[in-house]
N, C-alpha and C positions, 0 to 999 in steps of 0.2 A: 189285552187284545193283541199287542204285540208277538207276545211270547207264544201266544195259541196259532197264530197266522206263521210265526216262524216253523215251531213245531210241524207243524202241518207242510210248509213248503221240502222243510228238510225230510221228510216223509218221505214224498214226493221224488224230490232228488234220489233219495237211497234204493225206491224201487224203480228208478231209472236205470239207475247203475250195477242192481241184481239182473233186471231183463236185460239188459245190453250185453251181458257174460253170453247171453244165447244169441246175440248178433252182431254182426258185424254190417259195416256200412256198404248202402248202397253204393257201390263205385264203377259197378260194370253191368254191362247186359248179361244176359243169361243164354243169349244164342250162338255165342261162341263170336259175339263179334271181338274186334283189337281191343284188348282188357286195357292195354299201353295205352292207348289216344285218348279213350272215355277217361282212367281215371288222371291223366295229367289233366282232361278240361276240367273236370267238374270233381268238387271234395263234394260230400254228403250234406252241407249250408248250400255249395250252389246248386244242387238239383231242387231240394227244396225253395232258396230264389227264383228260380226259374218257373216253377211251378209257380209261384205266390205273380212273377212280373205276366207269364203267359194269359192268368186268369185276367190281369186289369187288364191285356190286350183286349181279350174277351168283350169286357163291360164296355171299353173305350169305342169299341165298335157299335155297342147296341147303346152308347149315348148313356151310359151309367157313370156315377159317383163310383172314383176307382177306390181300394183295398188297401188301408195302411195297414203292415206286418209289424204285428206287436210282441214282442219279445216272450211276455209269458203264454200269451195263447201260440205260438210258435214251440215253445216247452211243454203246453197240455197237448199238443198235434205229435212231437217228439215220442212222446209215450204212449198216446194212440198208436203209432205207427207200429209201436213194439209188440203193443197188446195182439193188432190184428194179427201179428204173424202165429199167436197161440190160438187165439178163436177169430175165424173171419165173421165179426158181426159187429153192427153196433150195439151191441149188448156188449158192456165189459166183461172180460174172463170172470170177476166176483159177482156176477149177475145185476153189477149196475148200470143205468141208464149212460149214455157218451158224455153228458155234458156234467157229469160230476166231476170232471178232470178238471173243468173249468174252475172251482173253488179250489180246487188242490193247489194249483198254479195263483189264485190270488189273479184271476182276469175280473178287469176294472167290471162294476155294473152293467148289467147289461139288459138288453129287453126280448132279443133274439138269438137263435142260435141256431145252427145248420152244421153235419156233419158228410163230405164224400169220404169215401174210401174205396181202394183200389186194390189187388196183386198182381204181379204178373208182367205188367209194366215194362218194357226195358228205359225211356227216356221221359224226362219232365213233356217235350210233345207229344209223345205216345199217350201218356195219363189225361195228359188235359183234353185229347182231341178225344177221346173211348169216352170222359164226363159228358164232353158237348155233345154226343151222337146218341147218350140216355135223358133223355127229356125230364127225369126227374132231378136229376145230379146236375146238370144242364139250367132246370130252376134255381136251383143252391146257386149256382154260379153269378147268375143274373138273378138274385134277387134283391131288391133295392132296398130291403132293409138292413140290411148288413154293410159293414162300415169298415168291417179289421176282419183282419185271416192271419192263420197261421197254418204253417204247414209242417209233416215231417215225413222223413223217409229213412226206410232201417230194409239192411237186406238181414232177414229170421231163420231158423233154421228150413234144412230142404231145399236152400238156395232159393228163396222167393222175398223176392222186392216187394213191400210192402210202401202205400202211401196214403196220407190222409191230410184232408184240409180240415181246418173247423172255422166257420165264419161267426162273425159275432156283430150284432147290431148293440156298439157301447152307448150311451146314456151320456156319454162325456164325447163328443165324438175326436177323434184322434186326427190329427193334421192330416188332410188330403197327401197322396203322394205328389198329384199333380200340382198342389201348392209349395211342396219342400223344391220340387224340381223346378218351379218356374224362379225359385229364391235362388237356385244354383244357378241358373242361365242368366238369369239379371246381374247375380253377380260377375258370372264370367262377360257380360261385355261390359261391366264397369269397370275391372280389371286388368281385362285383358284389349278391348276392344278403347275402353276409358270413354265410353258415352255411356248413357240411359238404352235401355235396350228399346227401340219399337217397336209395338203392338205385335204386328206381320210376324217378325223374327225371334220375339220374345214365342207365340204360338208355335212357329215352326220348329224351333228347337226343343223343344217342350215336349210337343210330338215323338220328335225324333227321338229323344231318350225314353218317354214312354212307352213308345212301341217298341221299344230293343234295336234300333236300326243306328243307332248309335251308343257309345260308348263317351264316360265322362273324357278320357283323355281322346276320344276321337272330335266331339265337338271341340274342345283346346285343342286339338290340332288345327283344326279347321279354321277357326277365329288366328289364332296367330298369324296365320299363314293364309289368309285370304285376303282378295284382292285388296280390301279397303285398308288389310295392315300394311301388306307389300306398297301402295300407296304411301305411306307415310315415312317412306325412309328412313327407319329408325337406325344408327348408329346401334353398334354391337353392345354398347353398354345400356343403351334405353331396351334393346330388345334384354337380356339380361335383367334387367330390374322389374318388367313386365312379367320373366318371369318368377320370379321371385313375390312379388303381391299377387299371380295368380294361382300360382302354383303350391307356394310354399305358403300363404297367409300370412309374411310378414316382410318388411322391407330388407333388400341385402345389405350386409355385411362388407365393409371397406375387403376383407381376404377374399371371402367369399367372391363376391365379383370380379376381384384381380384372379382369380385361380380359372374362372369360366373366361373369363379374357384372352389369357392367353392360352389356354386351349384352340381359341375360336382363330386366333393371331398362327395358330403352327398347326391350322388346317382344319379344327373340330368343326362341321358341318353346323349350321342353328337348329336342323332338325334333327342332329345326335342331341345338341342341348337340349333341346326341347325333350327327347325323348329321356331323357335322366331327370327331370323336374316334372313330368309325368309318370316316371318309375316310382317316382321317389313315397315313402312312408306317409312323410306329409302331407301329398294330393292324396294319398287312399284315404287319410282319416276326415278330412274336407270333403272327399267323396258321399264318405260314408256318413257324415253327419248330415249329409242331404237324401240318403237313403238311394243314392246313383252307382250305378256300378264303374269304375273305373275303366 
């Protein structure tokens, strides 16, 4: 069983990587906007996050169970995205139905399945707002059986943006996002803040990075440097060690702390510190293991 599931993914992968000769990544608009600005914001992962975090906007609004993004159906959306640019249909180019991609990729059990697809597009807003103004692609979006998305985007030949989601209602259901984020936000005021977070503020930050209005290192900015830490008169070494279990996940280092010291001793601001322990590798993968964008 193994070997047949392997076979099969490697499959998979291989005619990724033949279609892909015929594309290249979405990284710019098509209307001649700054090729420069779009593609230093967004690589061809962030438009498709974007897409996957703008949909939970979507549900968060109509009072839906938001959309955890699942690695493999993120990989059967991938390949969708590529197909569409040879034939615009959900019918695959081999004349197979959309959700055969699904077995390809090894997506966990499941009991539902929904496909949008797009061209033409130039931004992850642009695609999501043209879904919600088709009442059927609009259903897919908010449909409450569905539980995981995946998304991809490939610019095809003829310079056309292709996008596709595929929703899946899994049988196992996958950690809410809103539960990985409220695990990030509890832990940044146990960390950083060094209480229990409460109710009010646990919700509102929660919020705030659900709906994109915040940034993981913008809520760490904020907790650091809010009134209730300014309150607390931390010495440059407890703020330093603060940041060090919140930033880094693990306690400083006797050097480590002497080198951020005197830094901070021959002028370094706490919000340059800050800002290098929010740069840093280590908060991105703590980010990312909460599913938060940095």
């Amino acid at each position: 069983m193994f070997r047949k599931n392997h076979n099969k993914l490697v499959t998979a992968i291989i005619t990724i990587a033949v279609l892909l000769s015929l594309c290249v990544p979405a990284l710019a608009a098509e209307s001649g906007e700054d090729v420069e600005e779009i593609t230093t914001f967004y690589s061809i992962e962030g438009f498709a996050n974007e897409v996957a975090r703008l949909v939970n906007v979507q549900r968060h609004i109509a009072g839906l169970e938001l959309l955890a993004t699942i690695p493999s159906l993120a990989s059967a959306a991938e390949l969708r995205a590529i197909e569409i640019g040879q034939v615009f249909s959900h019918t695959r180019p081999d004349g197979r139905g959309p959700f055969t991609v699904l077995d390809e990729f090894d997506v966990p059990s499941w009991s539902h399945a929904g496909e949008n697809i797009a061209i033409g597009q130039q931004t992850p807003a642009q695609v999501v707002q043209s879904w919600m103004n088709s009442p059927g692609h609009r259903a897919a979006i908010l449909n409450s059986n569905y539980n995981a998305i995946g998304t991809g985007v490939t610019r095809c030949p003829q310079n056309r943006t292709t996008w596709v989601q595929l929703f899946a209602g899994l049988r196992t259901p996958p950690t809410s996002p809103r539960v990985s984020t409220q695990q990030f936000v509890s832990r940044m005021f146990r960390l950083s803040l060094q209480r229990e977070p409460d109710t009010a503020g646990l919700n509102f930050w929660t919020n705030q990075l659900l709906l994109g209005n915040k940034t993981g290192t913008e809520l760490g900015r904020d907790f650091m440097f809010s009134a209730e830490m300014n309150s607390r008169n931390l010495s440059n070494a407890q703020f330093v060690d603060i940041l060090y279990d919140a930033f880094l996940g693990r306690p400083a280092d006797a050097a480590g702390r002497e080198h951020w010291l005197h830094l901070m001793a021959s002028g370094v601001t706490r919000m340059q510190v800050f800002n290098s322990f929010a740069g840093s590798p280590e908060f991105a993968g703590i980010a990312a293991d909460y599913g938060i964008l940095r």
